[in-house]
C-alpha positions, 0 to 999 in steps of 0.5 A, a space after each residue: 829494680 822493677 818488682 813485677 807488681 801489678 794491681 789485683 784483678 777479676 780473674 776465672 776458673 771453670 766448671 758446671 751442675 745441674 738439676 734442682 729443687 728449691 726453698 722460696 722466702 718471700 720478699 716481704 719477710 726475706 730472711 737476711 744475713 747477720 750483717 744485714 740483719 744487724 746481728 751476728 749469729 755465727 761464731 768468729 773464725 781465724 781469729 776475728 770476732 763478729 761484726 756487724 755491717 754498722 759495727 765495721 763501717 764505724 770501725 772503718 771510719 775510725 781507722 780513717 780519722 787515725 789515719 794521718 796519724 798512722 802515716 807519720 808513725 809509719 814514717 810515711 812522706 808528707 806527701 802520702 795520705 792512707 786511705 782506710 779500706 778494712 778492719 778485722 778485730 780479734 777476740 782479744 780487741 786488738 785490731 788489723 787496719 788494711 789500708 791503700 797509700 796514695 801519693 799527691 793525690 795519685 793512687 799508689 800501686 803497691 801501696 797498700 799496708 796492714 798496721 796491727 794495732 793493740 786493744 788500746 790503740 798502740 802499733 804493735 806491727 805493719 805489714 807494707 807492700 811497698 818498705 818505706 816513704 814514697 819518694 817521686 821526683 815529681 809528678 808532672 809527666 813527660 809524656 801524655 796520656 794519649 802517648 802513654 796510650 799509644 806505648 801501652 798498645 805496642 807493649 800489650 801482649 795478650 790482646 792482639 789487636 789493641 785498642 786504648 784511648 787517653 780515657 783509659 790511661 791513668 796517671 799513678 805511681 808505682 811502687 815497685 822495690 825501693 824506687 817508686 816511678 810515676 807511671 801510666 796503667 793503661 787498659 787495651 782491648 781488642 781480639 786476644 787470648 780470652 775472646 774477642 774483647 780482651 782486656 789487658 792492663 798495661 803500666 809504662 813509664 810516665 817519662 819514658 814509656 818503658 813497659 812497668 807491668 802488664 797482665 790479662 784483667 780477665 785470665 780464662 780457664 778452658 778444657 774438654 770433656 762432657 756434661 755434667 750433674 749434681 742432682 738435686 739441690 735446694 736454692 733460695 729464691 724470692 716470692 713475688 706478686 706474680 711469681 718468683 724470681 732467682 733473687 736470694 735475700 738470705 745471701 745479700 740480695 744475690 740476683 742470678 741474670 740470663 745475660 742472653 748470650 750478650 757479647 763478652 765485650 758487654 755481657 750485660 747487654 741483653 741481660 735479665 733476670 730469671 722469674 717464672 709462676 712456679 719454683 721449679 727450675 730447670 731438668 738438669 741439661 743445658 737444654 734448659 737455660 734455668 739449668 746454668 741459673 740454679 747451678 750458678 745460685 746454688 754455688 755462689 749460697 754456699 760459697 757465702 755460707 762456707 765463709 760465713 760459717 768458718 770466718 765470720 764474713 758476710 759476703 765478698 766485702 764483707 759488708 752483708 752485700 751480693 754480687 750479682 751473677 750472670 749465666 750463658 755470657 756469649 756464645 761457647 764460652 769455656 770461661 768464668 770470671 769475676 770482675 772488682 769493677 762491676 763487682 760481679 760475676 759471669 759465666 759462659 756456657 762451654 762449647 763443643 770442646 766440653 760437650 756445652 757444659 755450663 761453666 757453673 760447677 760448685 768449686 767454679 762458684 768459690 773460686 770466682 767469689 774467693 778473687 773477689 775476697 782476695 780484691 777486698 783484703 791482700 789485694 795480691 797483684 795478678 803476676 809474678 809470684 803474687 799472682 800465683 798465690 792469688 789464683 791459689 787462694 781461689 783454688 782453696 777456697 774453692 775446694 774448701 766450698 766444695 767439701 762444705 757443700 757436701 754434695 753427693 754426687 760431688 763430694 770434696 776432693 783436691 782436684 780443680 775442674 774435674 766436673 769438667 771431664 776433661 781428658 786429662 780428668 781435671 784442670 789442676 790437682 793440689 797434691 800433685 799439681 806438676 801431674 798436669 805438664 804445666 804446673 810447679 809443685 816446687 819452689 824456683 827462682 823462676 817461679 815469678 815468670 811462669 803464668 799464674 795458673 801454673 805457679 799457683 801450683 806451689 800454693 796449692 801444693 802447700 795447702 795439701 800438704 799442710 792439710 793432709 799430710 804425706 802419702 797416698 789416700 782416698 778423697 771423695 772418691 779420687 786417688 791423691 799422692 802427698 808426694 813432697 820436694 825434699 822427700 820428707 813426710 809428716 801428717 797434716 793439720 786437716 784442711 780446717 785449721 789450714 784453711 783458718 791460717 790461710 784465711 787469717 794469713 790473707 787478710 790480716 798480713 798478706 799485701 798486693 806484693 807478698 811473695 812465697 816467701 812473704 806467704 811462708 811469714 804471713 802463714 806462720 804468724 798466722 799459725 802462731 796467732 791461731 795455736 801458739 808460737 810453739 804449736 804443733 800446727 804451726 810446725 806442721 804449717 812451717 813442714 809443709 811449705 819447706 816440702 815445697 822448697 819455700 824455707 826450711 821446716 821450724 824445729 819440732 816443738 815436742 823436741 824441745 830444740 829451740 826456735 831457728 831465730 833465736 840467735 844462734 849458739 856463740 852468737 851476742 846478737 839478736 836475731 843476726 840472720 833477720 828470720 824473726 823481722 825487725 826484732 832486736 833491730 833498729 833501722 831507719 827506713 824498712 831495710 830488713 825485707 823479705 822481698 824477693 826481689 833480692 836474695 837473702 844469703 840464709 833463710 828469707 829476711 836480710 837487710 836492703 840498704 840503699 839503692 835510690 840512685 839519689 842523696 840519701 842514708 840509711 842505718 840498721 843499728 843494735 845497741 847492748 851487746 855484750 862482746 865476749 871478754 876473752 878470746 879474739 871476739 870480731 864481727 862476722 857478717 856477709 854481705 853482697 854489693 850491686 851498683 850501677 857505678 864504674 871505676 873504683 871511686 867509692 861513690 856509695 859507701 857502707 860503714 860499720 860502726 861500733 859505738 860510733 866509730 868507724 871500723 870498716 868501710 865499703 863501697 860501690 867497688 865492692 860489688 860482687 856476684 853473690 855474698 861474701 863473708 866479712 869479718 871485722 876485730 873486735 879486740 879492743 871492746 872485750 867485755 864492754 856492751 857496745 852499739 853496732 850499726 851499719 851506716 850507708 849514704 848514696 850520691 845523687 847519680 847511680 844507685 848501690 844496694 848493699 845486701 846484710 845477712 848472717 851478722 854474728 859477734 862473738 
């Protein structure tokens, strides 16, 4: 029961830009951003309100007082601690507190949860990477870190060539599904896929060593083509005594370095900043190493300027701060990447393979900075289904930067890397990404294996769509095609408002763990915050993920057909197919999921029971319904058995109760390949309201998970 889970990390994507003219602040009287400055000058976007870098800090530090109190509303264990990382406020006052869980003290990977709070305080709902307490048997590991080093080495797979000390393993515990493991991450460098200091993250066992996880830190983006320009663009640069410096203090202190072709393994090495008498900088080539510096400044301002303007956030962390940015990192890097740990960026200078173009174009700039904003809020692990939609959400900022840029001679397309000029004429293409050869414009069951870049392609897929609709058309001078999975078509809802739903989605109910289908709830919910439950925009939203095969499309508003989860005609339950989460629904641990990590028979949600492989219950209860007065009412529910048990000794059971008494039980002899149909009379309780629940308990050896969906009475 394995998620493939990993932690958030820098990541890269490439192009480049060119000549420049520029506007000056001096460093005595630097302009400085809202947050900085203590003000909040631009309007609030998807939803939030401004806020102040002093008004967020103490909204920080309030979550953390709250925190312990959280914990146990949440029903964490005694053992967790909630560590508050983030707070988003909406227009109405309520509140969305973004938090990391640890356990004993360890970091929890895949612990981090989103609790949304009412204007008085109240929980109205949470969002949890990792559904329910942790429970470890202890946290005393059989094996060293020197050990676990040395099994991270064997398990690497990028890095060719590895290298890890005891230093680099880190004791942790790792929430993956419902059985959390104490765990080693480990980071192994050496010779591999992106240079010759490669770094991969590495997760085993604490007890056995068995590989958990793995994935690049850094993820490169390569291609060929030739050079290119964006002309003339104005950049903001500092004044000083002797002349001026690429120091922009109207984004955060933003400071553009020359790392001097320092070694990838240490890009700061020779690193230093760029100053010079006069503000002119660079003629446009990559003879000129200013050339790289003012493409790198150029887009990294804007960048901070689109998410400023449209969401009301000051910076990365949102916390009024810079990243710095280093240009010409090694010799013929076709490669860019932004790095949570020195909280920067760097870029290389291409090779001969792109004609040495500076990997430093607009979109470049926005993808890099937007990994950091996905670190800072979902923190979406960097495999599996979650790393796609991680290096999604960079290819949509970065084209949302790029259509905020406006630049001539770059206008805004959906195409990624085509300042590249590779052969191909991009890197990737959101209205068509399968168009590549590698990428999936369409959801499968396999999507989670495919390498990120590549999966991402579903995300990106949805995002055009939901943007702009169907059909053919002309954008910034490029030919797309909004062809769709299931053959449907429909309009979009312009890239504005489906960027707000992205963006809100992100950072508001999105966690380390969401996968597609997760991605498909958190955008709806998002749509439903931003233009109402029954708004067009969200119908559209819900259009364009089913065009990608991730759901099915919500009923047309104007119709008048009423919303799939409410319960289906003939149905005396609420919400028996889960679509709508834990609505009507009681349980006693967070069983109702939409992990992907099991199947739901219809739709996304079901209901998770068991599946420990220690002592333990579990129930999911509904109470005052009313069973019909005539006919032959029964139960009808399907249900799906997978154990680790043998032989037909019922181990691990599973009860259906009406008002307590036990109508039917299951077991771990049970199992079966795929759901099957259940149905229990309900004859005898004819008229009467009545409480229904599922009961399951699990021995201490072996695990039994029951999977519940589609439940009817009637």
């Amino acid at each position: 029961m394995y998620r493939k889970n990993a932690l958030a990390a820098g990541v890269a994507a490439a192009l480049t830009l060119g000549s420049a003219t520029m506007v000056a602040t001096q460093s005595t009287a630097a302009p400085q951003s809202p947050a900085a400055a203590g003000t909040s000058a631009a309007q609030p976007g998807a939803g939030f309100q401004a806020m102040t870098a002093d008004t967020r800090s103490k909204a920080i530090r309030t979550a953390g007082r709250n925190a312990a109190t959280t914990a146990r509303a949440l029903g964490l264990g005694p053992e967790e601690r909630l560590v508050a990382k983030d707070v988003l406020i909406d227009t109405d006052g309520a509140r969305h507190v973004r938090y990391d869980r640890t356990y004993r003290g360890l970091a929890v990977i895949g612990g981090d949860l989103v609790v949304h709070l009412a204007k008085n305080g109240g929980i109205t709902g949470s969002d949890l990477a990792h559904q329910g307490a942790i429970r470890v048997a202890g946290t005393t590991p059989k094996l060293t870190a020197a050990d676990a080093s040395a099994k991270a080495v064997k398990h690497a797979k990028h890095v060719k060539k590895g290298r890890a000390g005891s230093k680099d393993s880190t004791l942790v515990v790792y929430a993956a599904g419902k059985i959390p493991v104490l765990a080693y991450r480990s980071t192994v460098t050496g010779a591999g896929e992106t240079g010759p200091a490669s770094r991969e993250a590495v997760i085993v066992d604490a007890d056995s060593g068995a590989l958990l996880d793995q994935y690049e830190l850094h993820q490169s983006v390569t291609g060929t083509g030739n050079g290119v320009t964006v002309g003339q663009v104005s950049i903001e640069t500092t004044q000083t005594g002797s002349g001026y410096t690429l120091t922009d203090a109207a984004h955060g202190g933003t400071i553009v370095y020359d790392s001097y072709n320092s070694p990838q393994s240490n890009p700061r090495q020779n690193a230093r900043a760029f100053s010079k008498t006069s503000n002119s900088w660079g003629n446009g080539t990559a003879s000129s190493r200013e050339s790289a510096a003012v493409d790198a400044s150029y887009g990294l301002a804007k960048t901070w300027d689109y998410y400023k303007n449209s969401f009301n956030r000051s910076g990365i962390r949102n916390d009024g701060r810079g990243a710095p940015a280093y240009v010409h990192v090694d010799n013929s890097l076709v490669n860019a990447f932004y790095d949570d740990n020195c909280f920067c960026m760097y870029f290389g200078d291409g090779s001969s393979q792109n004609s040495n173009t500076p990997v430093t174009a607009v979109d470049v700039a926005g993808h890099e900075m937007s990994h950091g904003v996905t670190a800072a809020t979902a923190n979406l692990n960097y495999s599996g289904e979650s790393g796609g939609l991680n290096e999604a959400t960079s290819d949509i900022f970065g084209t949302m930067v790029e259509f905020y840029a406006n630049n001539t001679t770059d206008p805004g397309d959906y195409y990624i890397g085509e300042k590249l000029n590779m052969a191909s004429g991009y890197l990737r293409r959101m209205d068509n990404p399968s168009a590549d050869g590698n990428s999936l414009s369409c959801w499968n069951s396999g999507a989670g294996s495919v390498d990120v870049h590549y999966s991402s392609g579903i995300a990106n897929h949805f995002f055009y769509l939901a943007a702009e609709g169907t059909g053919a058309k002309t954008i910034g001078g490029r030919s797309h095609n909004g062809t769709t999975c299931n053959n449907d078509t429909f309009a979009g809802v312009g890239k504005d408002k489906a960027a707000a739903v992205w963006y809100r989605a992100l950072s508001a109910y999105m966690t380390s763990s969401t996968n597609y289908a997760g991605a498909r709830t958190a955008t709806l919910q998002a749509a439903a915050d931003l233009y109402g439950t029954n708004s067009q925009e969200r119908y559209l939203v819900s259009k364009a993920w089913a065009a990608v095969s991730v759901g099915t499309a919500l009923p047309d508003p104007g119709t008048g057909t009423p919303d799939p989860t409410d319960p289906p005609s003939g149905n005396a339950l609420t919400n028996g197919s889960f679509e709508q989460g834990t609505s009507g629904w009681t349980q006693s641990d967070n069983i109702i999921s939409n992990s992907a990590l099991q199947p739901a028979r219809d739709g996304s949600w079901y209901a998770w029971m068991m599946g420990y492989g220690a002592d333990a219950v579990e129930s999911v209860s509904q109470s005052n319904i009313a069973v019909p007065a005539t006919g032959a009412p029964k139960l009808t529910f399907w249900l799906k058995v997978s154990t680790q048990e043998s032989g037909y000794a019922a181990y691990d059971t599973l009860k259906v109760k009406i008002n307590g008494t036990t109508l039917a039980t299951y077991s771990n002899a049970n199992a079966s390949s795929g759901y099957v149909q259940k149905t229990v009379d309900l004859s005898a309780y004819k008229g009467q309201s009545v409480k229904l629940e599922f009961a399951g308990t699990e021995d201490t050896y072996l695990s039994t998970i029951f999977l519940l969906d589609q439940i009817a009475i009637g």
